[in-house]
C-alpha positions as MATLAB code, in Angstrom:
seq = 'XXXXXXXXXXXXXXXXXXXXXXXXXXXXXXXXXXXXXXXXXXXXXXXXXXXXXXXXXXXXXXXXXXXXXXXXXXXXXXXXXXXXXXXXXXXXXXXXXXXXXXXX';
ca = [
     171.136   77.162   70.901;
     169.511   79.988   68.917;
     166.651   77.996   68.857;
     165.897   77.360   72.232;
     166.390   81.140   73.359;
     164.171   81.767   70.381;
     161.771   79.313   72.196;
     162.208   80.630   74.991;
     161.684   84.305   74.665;
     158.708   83.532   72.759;
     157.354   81.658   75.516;
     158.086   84.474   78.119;
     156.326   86.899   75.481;
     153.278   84.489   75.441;
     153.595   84.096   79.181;
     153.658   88.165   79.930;
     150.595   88.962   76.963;
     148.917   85.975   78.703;
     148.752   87.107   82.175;
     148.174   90.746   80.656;
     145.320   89.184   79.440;
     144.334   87.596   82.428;
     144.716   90.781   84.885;
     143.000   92.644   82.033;
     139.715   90.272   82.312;
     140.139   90.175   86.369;
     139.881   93.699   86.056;
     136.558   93.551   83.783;
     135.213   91.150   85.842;
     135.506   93.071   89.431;
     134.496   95.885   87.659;
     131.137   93.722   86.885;
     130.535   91.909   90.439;
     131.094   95.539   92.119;
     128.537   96.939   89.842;
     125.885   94.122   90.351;
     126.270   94.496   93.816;
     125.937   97.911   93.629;
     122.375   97.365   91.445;
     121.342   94.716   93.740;
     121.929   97.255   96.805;
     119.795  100.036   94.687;
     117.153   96.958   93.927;
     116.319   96.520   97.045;
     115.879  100.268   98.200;
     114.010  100.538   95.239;
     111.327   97.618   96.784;
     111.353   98.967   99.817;
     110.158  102.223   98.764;
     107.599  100.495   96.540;
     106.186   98.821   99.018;
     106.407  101.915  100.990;
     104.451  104.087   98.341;
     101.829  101.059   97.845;
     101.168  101.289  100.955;
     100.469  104.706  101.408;
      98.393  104.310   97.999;
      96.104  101.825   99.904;
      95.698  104.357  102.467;
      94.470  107.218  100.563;
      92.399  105.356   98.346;
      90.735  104.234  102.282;
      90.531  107.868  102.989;
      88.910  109.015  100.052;
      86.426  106.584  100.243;
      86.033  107.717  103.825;
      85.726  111.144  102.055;
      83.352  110.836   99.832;
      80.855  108.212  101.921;
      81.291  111.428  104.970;
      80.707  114.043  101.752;
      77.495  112.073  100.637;
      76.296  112.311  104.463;
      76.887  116.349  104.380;
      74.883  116.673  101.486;
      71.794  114.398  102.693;
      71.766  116.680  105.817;
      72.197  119.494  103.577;
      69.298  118.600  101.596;
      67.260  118.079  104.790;
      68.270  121.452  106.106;
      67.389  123.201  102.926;
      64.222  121.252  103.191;
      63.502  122.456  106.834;
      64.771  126.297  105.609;
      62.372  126.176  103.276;
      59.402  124.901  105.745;
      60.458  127.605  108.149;
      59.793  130.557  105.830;
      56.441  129.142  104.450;
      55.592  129.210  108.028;
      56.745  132.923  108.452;
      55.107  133.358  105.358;
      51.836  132.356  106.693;
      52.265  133.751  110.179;
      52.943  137.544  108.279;
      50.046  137.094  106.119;
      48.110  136.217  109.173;
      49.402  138.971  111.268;
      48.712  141.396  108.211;
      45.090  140.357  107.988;
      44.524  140.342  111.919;
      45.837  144.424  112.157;
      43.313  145.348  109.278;
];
């Protein structure tokens, strides 16, 4: 008789650390799914703003070159207007020195 409450209550006490046990791990384990879900949820925000920024990379690196083909064009016509500029007062130049030599 000793023996089988013996049995018994041992059983119960295996029973009781067992399903301590088990909530304990059920526990560990929603812990994990709620926190992959949570890092999927920030994965995907995270691509969407990468493809977001990538994006807007492709566009400025088409604006710069924009930039710089429109800055190349400034400084041709700069060039060309210096060169003009420079015409222009060899030609006042030569119309002073003319005038000079006509009121002697």
């Amino acid at each position: 008789r000793e023996l089988v409450e013996s049995k018994r209550q041992l059983e119960d006490d295996v029973d009781s650390e067992i399903e301590h046990l088990r909530r304990q791990y059920e526990e560990k384990l929603t812990t994990a799914r709620e926190t992959t879900l949570k890092y999927k949820g920030e994965n995907g925000i995270m691509k969407k703003k990468y493809a977001v920024l990538q994006n807007e990379l492709e566009a400025q690196k088409e604006e710069v070159i924009v930039l710089q083909a429109r800055e190349r064009e400034l400084h041709e016509q700069i060039k060309v207007l210096e060169r003009e500029v420079s015409l222009h007062k060899k030609e006042i130049k030569l119309r002073d020195t003319s005038i000079g030599e006509k009121e002697k």
